[in-house]
C-alpha positions as CSV (number, residue, x, y, z in Angstrom):
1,X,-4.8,4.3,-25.6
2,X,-7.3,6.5,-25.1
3,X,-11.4,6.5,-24.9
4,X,-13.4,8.4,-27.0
5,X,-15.9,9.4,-24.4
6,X,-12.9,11.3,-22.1
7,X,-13.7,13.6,-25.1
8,X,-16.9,14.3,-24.2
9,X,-18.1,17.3,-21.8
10,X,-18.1,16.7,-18.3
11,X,-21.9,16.2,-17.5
12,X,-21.8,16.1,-13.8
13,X,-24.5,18.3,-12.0
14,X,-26.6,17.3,-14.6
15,X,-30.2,16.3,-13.5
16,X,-30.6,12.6,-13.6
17,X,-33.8,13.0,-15.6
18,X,-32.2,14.6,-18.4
19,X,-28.9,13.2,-18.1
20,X,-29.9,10.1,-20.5
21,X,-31.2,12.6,-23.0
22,X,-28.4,14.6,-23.0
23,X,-27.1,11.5,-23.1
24,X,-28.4,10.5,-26.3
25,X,-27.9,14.1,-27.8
26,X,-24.0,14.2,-26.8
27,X,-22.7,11.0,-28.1
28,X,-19.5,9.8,-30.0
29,X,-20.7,10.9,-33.0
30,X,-20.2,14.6,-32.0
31,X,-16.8,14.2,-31.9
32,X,-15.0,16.1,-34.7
33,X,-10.9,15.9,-35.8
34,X,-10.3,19.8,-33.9
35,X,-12.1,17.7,-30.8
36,X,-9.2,15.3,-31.1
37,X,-6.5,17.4,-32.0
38,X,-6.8,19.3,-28.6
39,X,-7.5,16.4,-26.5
40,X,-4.2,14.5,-27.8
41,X,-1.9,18.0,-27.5
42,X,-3.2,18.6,-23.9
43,X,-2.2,14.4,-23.1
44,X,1.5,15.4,-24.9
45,X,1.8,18.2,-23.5
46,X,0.7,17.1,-19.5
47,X,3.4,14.1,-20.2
48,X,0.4,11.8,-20.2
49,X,1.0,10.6,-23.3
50,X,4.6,9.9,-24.3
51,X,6.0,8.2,-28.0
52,X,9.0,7.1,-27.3
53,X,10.1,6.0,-31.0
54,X,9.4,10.2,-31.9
55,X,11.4,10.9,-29.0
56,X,14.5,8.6,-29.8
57,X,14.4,10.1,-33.4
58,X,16.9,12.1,-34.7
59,X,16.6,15.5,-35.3
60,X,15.1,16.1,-39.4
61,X,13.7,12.7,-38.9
62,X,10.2,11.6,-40.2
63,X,6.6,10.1,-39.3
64,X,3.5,9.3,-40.6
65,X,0.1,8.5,-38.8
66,X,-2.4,6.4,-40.2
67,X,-5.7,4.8,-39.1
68,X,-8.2,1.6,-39.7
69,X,-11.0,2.2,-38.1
70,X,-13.5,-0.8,-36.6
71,X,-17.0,-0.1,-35.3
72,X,-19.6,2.6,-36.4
73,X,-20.6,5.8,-34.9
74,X,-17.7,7.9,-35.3
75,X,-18.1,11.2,-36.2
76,X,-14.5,11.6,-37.8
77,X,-13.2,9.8,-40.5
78,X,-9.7,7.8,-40.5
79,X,-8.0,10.7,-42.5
80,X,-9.2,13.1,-40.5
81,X,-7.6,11.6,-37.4
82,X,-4.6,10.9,-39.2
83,X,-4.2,15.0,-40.0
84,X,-5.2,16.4,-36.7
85,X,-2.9,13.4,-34.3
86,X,-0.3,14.1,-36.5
87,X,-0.8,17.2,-36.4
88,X,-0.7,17.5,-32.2
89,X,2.5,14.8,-32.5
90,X,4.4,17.2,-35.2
91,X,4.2,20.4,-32.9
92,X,5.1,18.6,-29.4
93,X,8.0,16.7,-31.1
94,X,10.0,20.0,-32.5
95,X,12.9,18.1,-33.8
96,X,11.0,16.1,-36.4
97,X,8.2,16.3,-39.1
98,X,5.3,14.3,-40.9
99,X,6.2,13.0,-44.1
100,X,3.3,10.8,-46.0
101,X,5.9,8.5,-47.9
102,X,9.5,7.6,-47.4
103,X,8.9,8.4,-43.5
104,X,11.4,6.8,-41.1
105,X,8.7,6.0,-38.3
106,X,5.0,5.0,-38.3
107,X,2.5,5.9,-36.1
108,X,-0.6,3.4,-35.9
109,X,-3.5,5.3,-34.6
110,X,-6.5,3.0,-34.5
111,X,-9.6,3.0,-33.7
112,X,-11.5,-0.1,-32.1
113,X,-15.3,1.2,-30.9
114,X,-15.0,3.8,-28.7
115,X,-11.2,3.5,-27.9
116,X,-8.1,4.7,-29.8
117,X,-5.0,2.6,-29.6
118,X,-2.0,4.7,-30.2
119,X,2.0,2.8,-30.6
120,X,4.6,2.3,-33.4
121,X,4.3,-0.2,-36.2
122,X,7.5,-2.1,-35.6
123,X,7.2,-4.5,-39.3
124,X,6.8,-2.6,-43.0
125,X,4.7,-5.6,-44.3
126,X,2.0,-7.7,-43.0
127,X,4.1,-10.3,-41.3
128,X,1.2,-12.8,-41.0
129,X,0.5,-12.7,-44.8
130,X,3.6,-14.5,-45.7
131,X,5.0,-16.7,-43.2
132,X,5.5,-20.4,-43.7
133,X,4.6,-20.7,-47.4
134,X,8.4,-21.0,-48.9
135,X,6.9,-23.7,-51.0
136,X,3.3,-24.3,-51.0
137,X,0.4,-22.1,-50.3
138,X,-3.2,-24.0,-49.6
139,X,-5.8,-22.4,-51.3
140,X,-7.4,-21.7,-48.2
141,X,-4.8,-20.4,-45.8
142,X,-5.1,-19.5,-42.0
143,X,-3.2,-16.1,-41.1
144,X,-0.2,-16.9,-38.7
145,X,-0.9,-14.0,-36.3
146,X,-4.2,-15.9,-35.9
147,X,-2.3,-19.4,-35.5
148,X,-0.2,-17.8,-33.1
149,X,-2.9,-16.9,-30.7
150,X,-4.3,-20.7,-30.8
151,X,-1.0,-22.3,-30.1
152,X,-0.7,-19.8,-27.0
153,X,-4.2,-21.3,-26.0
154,X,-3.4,-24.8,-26.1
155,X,-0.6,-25.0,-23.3
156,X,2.3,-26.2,-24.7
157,X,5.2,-27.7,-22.6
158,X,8.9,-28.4,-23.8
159,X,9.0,-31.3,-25.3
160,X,5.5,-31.8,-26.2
161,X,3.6,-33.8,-29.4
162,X,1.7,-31.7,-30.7
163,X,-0.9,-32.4,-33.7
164,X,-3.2,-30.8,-36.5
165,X,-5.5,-32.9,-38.1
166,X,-6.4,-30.8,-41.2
167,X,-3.3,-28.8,-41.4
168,X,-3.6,-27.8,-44.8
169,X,-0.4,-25.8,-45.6
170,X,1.2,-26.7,-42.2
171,X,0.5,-23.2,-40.9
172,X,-0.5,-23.8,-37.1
173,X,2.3,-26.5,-36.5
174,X,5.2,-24.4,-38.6
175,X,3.9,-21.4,-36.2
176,X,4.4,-23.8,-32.8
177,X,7.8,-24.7,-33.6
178,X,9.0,-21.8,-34.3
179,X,7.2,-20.5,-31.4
180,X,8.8,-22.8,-29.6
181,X,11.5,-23.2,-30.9
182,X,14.0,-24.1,-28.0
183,X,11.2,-26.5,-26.0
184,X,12.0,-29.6,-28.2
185,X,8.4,-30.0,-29.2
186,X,7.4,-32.3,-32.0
187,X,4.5,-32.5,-34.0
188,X,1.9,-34.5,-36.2
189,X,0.2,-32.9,-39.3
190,X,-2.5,-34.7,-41.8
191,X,-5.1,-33.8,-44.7
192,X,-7.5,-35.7,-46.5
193,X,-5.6,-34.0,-49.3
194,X,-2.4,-35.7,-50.6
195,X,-1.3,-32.4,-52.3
196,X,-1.9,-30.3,-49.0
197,X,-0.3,-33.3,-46.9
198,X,2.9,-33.1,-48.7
199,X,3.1,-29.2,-49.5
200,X,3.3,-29.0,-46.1
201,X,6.1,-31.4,-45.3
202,X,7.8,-29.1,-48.4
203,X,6.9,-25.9,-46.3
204,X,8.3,-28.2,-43.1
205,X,11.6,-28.9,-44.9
206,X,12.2,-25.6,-46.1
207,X,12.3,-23.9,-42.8
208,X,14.6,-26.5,-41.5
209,X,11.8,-29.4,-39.7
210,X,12.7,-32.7,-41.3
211,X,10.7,-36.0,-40.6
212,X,11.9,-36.4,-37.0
213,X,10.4,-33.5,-36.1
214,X,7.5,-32.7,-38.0
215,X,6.2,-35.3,-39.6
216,X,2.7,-35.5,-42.2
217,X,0.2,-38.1,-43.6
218,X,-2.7,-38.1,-45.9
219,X,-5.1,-39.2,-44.0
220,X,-9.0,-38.7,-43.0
221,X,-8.8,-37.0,-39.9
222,X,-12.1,-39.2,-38.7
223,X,-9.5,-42.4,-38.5
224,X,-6.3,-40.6,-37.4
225,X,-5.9,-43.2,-34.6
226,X,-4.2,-45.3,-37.0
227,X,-1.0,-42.8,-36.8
228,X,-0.9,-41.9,-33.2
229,X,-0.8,-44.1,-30.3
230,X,-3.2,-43.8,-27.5
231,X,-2.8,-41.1,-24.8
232,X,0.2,-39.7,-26.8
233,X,-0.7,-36.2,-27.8
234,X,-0.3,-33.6,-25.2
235,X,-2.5,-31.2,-27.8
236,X,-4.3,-30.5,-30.9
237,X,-4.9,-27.5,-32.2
238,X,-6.8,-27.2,-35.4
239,X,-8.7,-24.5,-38.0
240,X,-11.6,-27.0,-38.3
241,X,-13.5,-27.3,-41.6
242,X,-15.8,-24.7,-41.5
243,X,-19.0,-26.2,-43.7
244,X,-19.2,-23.2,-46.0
245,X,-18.3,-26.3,-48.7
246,X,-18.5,-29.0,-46.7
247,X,-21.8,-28.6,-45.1
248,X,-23.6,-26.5,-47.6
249,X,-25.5,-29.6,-48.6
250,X,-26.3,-31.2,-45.3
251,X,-24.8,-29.1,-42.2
252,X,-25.4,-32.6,-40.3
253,X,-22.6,-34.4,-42.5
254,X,-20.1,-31.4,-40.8
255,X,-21.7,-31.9,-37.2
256,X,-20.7,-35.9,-37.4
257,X,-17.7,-35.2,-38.3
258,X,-17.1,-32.5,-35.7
259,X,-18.4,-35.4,-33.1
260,X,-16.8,-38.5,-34.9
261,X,-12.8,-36.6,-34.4
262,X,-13.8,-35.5,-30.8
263,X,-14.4,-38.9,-30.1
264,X,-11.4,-40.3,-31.6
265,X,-9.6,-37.3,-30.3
266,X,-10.1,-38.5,-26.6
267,X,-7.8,-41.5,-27.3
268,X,-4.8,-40.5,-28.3
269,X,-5.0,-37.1,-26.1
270,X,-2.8,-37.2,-22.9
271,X,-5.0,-36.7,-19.7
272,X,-5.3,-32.8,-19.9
273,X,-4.9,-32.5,-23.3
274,X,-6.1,-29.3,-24.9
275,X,-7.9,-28.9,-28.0
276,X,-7.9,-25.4,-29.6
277,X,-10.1,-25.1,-32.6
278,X,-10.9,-22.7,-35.2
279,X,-14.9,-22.8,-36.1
280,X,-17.2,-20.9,-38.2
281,X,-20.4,-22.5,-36.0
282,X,-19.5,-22.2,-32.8
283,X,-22.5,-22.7,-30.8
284,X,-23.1,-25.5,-32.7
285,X,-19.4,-27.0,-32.1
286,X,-20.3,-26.3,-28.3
287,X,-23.7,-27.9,-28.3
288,X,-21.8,-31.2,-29.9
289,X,-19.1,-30.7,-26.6
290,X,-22.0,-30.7,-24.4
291,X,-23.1,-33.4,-25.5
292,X,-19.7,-34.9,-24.6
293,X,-19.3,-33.2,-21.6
294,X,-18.2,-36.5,-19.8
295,X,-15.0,-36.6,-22.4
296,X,-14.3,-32.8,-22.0
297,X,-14.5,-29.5,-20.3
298,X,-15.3,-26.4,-21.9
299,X,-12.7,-24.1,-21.1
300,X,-13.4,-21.0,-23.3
301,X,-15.0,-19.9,-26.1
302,X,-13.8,-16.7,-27.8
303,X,-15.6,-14.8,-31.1
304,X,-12.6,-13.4,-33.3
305,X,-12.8,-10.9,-36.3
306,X,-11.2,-11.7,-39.6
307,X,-11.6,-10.1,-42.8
308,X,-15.4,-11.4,-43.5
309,X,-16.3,-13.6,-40.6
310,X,-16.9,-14.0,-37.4
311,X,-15.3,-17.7,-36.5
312,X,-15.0,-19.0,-32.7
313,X,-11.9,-20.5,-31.0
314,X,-12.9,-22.6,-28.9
315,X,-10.3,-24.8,-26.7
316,X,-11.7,-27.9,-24.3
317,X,-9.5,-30.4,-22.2
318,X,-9.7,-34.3,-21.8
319,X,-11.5,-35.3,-18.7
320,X,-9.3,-38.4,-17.8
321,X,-12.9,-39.6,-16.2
322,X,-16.7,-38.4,-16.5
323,X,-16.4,-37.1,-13.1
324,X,-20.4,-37.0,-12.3
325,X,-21.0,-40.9,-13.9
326,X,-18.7,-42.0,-11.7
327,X,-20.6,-39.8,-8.3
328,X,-23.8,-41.1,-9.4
329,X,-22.1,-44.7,-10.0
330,X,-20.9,-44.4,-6.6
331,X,-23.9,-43.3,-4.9
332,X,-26.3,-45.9,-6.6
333,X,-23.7,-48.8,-5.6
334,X,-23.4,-47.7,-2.5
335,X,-27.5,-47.1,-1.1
336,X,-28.5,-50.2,-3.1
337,X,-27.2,-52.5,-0.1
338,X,-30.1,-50.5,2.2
339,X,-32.8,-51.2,-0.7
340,X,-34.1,-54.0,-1.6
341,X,-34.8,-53.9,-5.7
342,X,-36.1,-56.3,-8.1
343,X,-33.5,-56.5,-11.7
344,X,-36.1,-54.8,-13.8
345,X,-35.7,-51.8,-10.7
346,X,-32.0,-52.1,-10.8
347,X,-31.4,-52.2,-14.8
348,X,-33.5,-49.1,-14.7
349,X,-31.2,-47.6,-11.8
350,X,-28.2,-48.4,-13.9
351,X,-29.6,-47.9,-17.4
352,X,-27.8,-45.0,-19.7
353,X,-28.6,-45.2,-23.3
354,X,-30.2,-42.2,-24.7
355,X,-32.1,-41.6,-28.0
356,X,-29.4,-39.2,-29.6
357,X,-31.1,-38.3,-32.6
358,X,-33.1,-35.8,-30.3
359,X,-30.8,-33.9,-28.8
């Protein structure tokens, strides 16, 4: 990849007070597709830059360059990269030429802010559109590509249980094992919905994960102690219900039942357990995990872009104990054989409850 500003003119010796003007005056924007074109042919040429895939082509072979563009400011438009990169590309590589259709190689050119990610496009199709769906497809679907990257966060060991408690079509869990494919991991899927519970186990059985290794239940995910054993699962990872539906009447309703399967969640999860999930509210979801902090820690949180939204994954891990209750437990045990306290002092000491609905 490349950044957009190593386009820009050198601007040392210029006077620190009118270097931010010139600042200002000599942005991205300026940036036209002749700007690129020699910038990319100078990297080609200098052997910074190398494509391997053009190299290995054979001679009268074919390429294509296109662009999707993220972020504002550009002064160039995704065609016009396309032309002037291909362009460079076409008059490095000799031994082959652009073609816009029925090309042998693609080029992926794209441009994220101020940087431009060059490589090859490996797939033809959108891989993530249409995995794990042989036999039902939820109306509302989560991509894989986006599955993948949770089940990557939630540290998964050979022979692990994993489980998704509003698994929908079966997407994250179908992603895991065949992630995982050789680590022997099992896994526990379960939607309110009948339909969506056993379209996935369909889904399950048609990409070869029978009963003993993926098995699913219909079943409120606020009581889904009643099909998993205590300290069992070693993680859950989960595209949360988001509220646009469920909480468009009373966001609170969502928010108890955000705490309601954190609490239950702390059961059955091994001590360590991860829990990735997929929110549209995130600060809220990490207000509610404060408010648990005792239960969990907050590992990350991180702000992903779909097509229309801006969800949050956020992943947390079971505290086997709440590490500063038991300090301050400790501590007031301890220093209460020096003083001497009446019981209305020491059931003050020791007192915890706390008016919730205020937080």
């Amino acid at each position: 990849y490349f950044n957009l500003e190593d386009l820009l003119p050198d601007k040392k010796g210029v006077d620190e007070e009118s270097s931010d003007k010139e600042q200002q005056e000599i942005d991205i924007g300026s940036i036209n597709g002749e700007m690129i074109y020699q910038f990319y042919k100078q990297k080609l040429v200098s052997g910074e830059s190398c494509i391997k895939s053009l190299v290995d082509l054979e001679k009268g072979g074919t390429f294509r360059v296109s662009c999707d563009r993220i972020g504002s400011g550009q002064g160039f438009t995704g065609p016009e990269l396309e032309f002037e990169m291909g362009g460079a590309m076409s008059e490095f590589y000799t031994h082959i030429k652009p073609k816009m259709t029925d090309f042998d190689i693609l080029i992926r050119a794209d441009v994220v802010a101020t940087k431009v990610i060059v490589g090859t496009q490996i797939n033809v199709d959108d891989l993530s559109k249409q995995r794990h769906f042989l036999r039902f497809r939820n109306a509302v679907t989560l991509k894989t590509n986006l599955a993948y990257a949770m089940i990557r966060m939630a540290n998964i060991k050979k022979g692990d249980l994993v489980c998704d408690p509003f698994c929908g079509s079966g997407t994250i869990l179908l992603e895991a094992l065949d992630v995982y494919r050789t680590e022997q991991i099992r896994c526990v899927g379960m939607d309110v919905s009948r339909r969506s519970a056993n379209g996935a186990r369909e889904n399950a059985i048609a990409e070869g994960f029978n009963d003993d290794i993926c098995k699913f239940h219909c079943c409120d995910a606020r009581n889904f102690k009643r099909h998993l054993e205590d300290e069992s699962v070693d993680a859950i990872v989960s595209n949360l219900p988001w509220g646009v539906i469920t909480g468009q009447k009373n966001v609170s309703d969502l928010q108890t039942m955000y705490e309601i399967f954190l609490r239950n969640a702390w059961y059955v999860l091994k001590d360590g357990g991860r829990i990735v999930m997929l929110v549209l509210r995130g600060l809220q979801l990490t207000r509610i995990i404060r408010k648990l902090s005792g239960r969990y820690r907050l590992l990350s949180v991180n702000v992903v872009r779909t097509t229309n939204n801006l969800p949050s994954i956020v992943v947390i891990e079971k505290l086997t104990v709440d590490e500063v209750r038991t300090s301050v437990k400790r501590q007031l045990g301890y220093l209460a054989q020096f003083v001497n306290v009446s019981s209305e002092m020491y059931n003050a000491l020791n007192y915890e409850k706390i008016d919730e609905t205020t937080l």
